[in-house]
C-alpha positions in Angstrom: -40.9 -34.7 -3.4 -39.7 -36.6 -6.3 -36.6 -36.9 -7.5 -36.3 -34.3 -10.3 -37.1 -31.8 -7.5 -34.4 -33.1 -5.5 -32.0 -33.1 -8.3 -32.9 -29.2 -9.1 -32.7 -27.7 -5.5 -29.1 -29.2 -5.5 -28.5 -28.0 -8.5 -29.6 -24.6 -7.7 -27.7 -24.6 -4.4 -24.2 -25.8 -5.5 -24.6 -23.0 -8.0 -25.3 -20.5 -5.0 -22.4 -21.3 -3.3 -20.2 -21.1 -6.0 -21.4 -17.7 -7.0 -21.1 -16.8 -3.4 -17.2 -18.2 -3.5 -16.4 -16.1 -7.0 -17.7 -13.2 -5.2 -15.4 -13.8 -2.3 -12.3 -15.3 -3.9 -12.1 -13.9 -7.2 -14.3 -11.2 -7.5 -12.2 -8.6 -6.1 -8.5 -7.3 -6.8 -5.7 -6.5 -4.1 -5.4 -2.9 -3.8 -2.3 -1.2 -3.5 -2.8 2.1 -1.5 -5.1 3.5 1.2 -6.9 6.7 0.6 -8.1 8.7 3.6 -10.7 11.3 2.6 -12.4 13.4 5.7 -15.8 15.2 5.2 -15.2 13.9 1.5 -12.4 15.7 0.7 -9.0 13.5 0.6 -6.8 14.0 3.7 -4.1 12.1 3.0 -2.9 8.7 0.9 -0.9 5.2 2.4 1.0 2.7 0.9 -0.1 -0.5 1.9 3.1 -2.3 1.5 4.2 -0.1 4.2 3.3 -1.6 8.0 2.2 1.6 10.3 -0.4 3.1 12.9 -1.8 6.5 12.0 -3.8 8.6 14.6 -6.1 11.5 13.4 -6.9 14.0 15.6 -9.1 16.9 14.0 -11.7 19.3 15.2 -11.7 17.7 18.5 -12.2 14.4 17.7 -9.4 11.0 17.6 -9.7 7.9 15.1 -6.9 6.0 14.9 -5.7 3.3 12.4 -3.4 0.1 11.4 -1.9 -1.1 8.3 -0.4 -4.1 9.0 0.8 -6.5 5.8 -1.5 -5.2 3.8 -4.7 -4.9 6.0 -6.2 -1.7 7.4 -8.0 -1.9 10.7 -9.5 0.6 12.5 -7.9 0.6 16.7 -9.9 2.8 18.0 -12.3 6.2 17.7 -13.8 8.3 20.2 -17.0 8.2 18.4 -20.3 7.1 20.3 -21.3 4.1 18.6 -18.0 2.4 17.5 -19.3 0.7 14.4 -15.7 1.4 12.5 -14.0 -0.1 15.1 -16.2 -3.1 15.1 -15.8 -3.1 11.2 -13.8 -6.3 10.0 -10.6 -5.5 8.7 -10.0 -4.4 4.6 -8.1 -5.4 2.2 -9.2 -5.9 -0.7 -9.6 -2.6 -3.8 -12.8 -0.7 -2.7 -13.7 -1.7 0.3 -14.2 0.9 2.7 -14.6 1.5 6.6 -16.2 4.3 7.5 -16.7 6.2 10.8 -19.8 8.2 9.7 -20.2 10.4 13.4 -16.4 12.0 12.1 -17.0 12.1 8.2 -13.8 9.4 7.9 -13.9 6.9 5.1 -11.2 4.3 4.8 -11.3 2.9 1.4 -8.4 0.7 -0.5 -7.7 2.1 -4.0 -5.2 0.6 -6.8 -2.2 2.9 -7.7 -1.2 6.4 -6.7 -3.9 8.1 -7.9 -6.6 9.0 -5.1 -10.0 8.8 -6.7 -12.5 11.3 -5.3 -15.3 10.3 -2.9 -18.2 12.2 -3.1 -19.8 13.2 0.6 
C-alpha cells in the first residue's frame, strides 16, 4: 500500500465514526411524552417527567412497564419470546419498543399530542 492509500482509508474512517457519533449524539431530540397505542389504536399517553410503573393487562395477556427519569423500559411481558423485555431502554423522540405477540408499541413522542401509529 502506499501512502496516499493510507492517508484515504483514514480519512474515510474518521469520517465514519463521526457520522456514526452525529447519529448517536445529536441526531435525535429528547422527547417529552410516551404514547401507548395497542393493536394500533392509542391506549393511553405518559408524561415522562413523571417517574412510574404501568402494568397492562388486556384480553388475557400482562406487559408491564417503567418510566424512570425519563427512560422507558419494558419489566416484564408474558409473551413467548421476550424480545421487548430484552429491548434496551428508550429515550430519545421516536424510538419505539414494541411487543409484537400483544400488538404493544412503546414509542416517545414530543408534546401532548399523540400521533397516530398505523398497525
Amino acid at each position: 500500500m502506499k501512502k496516499g492509500d493510507i492517508l484515504l482509508i483514514c480519512a474515510v474512517l474518521i469520517l465514519a465514526a463521526a457520522g456514526l457519533i452525529f447519529m448517536n449524539l445529536g441526531g435525535k431530540k429528547s422527547g417529552g411524552t410516551l404514547t401507548v397505542t395497542v393493536g394500533g389504536e392509542v391506549y393511553e399517553t405518559y408524561d415522562l417527567a413523571k417517574d412510574q410503573e404501568v402494568s397492562l393487562d388486556i384480553d388475557g395477556w400482562h406487559n408491564r412497564f417503567q418510566i424512570k427519569d425519563g427512560v422507558v423500559s419494558m419489566l416484564e411481558a408474558d409473551c413467548p419470546d421476550q424480545y421487548c423485555v430484552e429491548h434496551a431502554p428508550i429515550d430519545k423522540m421516536n424510538e419505539t419498543i414494541v411487543c409484537l405477540p400483544h400488538k404493544v408499541v412503546l414509542e416517545i413522542t414530543e408534546g401532548e399530542e399523540p400521533r397516530d401509529v398505523d398497525a
